[in-house]
N, C-alpha and C positions, 0 to 999 in steps of 0.2 A: 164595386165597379172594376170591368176587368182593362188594365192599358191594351191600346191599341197593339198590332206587332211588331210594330218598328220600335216600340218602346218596352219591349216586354225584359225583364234582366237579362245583364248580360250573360252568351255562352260562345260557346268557339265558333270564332268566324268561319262562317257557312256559305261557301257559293254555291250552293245550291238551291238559296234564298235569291233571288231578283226580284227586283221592285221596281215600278213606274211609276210617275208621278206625270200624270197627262196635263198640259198647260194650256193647248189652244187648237184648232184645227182652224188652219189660216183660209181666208177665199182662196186661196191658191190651189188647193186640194191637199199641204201637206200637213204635218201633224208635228207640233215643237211637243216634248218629252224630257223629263230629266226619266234616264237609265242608271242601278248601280246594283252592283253585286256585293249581299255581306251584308252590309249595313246603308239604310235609304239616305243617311246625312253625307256621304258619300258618293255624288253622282258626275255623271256627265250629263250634259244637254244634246239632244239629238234631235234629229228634222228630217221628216220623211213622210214620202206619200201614205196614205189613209193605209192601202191593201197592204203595203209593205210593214207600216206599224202595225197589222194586226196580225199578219205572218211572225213576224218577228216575236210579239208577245207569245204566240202560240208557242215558238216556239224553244222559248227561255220560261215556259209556265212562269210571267209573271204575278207578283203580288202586287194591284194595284192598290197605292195609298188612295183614302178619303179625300175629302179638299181640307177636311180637319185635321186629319195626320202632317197635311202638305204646311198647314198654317204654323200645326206646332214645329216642328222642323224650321220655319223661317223667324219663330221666333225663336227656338234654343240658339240658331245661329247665328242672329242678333246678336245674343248672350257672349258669345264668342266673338263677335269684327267690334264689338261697341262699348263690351264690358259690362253693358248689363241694357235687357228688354227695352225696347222703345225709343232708346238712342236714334239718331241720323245722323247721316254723311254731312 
């Protein structure tokens, strides 16, 4: 089984790797996003209209994550705010 690429071992932090992680396209027309460069456990949250998200991926040649990659990522960092998997606030 081969890991996903956000989890593959570690090597020298690469920005040349961006990753997104698409969360929702609102009635509104804009598009909430987590963005980050390096490494995907590492992001910001972003929000922008549809044409501009898809500008923008173009033109950072995004790597977008699965909704399974996005899952494990929410759970690794469980693992970290909670001390271990499955905890809540």
């Amino acid at each position: 089984m081969q890991l996903p690429a956000y989890a593959q071992p570690p090597r020298a932090f690469d920005i040349s790797r961006r990753y997104v992680r698409f969360r929702e396209q609102r009635d509104d027309g804009f598009v909430e996003f987590d963005f980050s460069i390096g490494d995907p456990a590492l992001s910001v949250e972003l929000v922008m209209p549809l044409r501009d998200f898809q500008s923008f991926c173009r033109a950072n040649r995004v790597i977008y994550l699965t909704r399974d990659e996005g899952t494990q990522l929410d759970h690794d960092q469980a693992k970290w705010r909670y001390g271990q998997p499955g905890l809540s606030e």
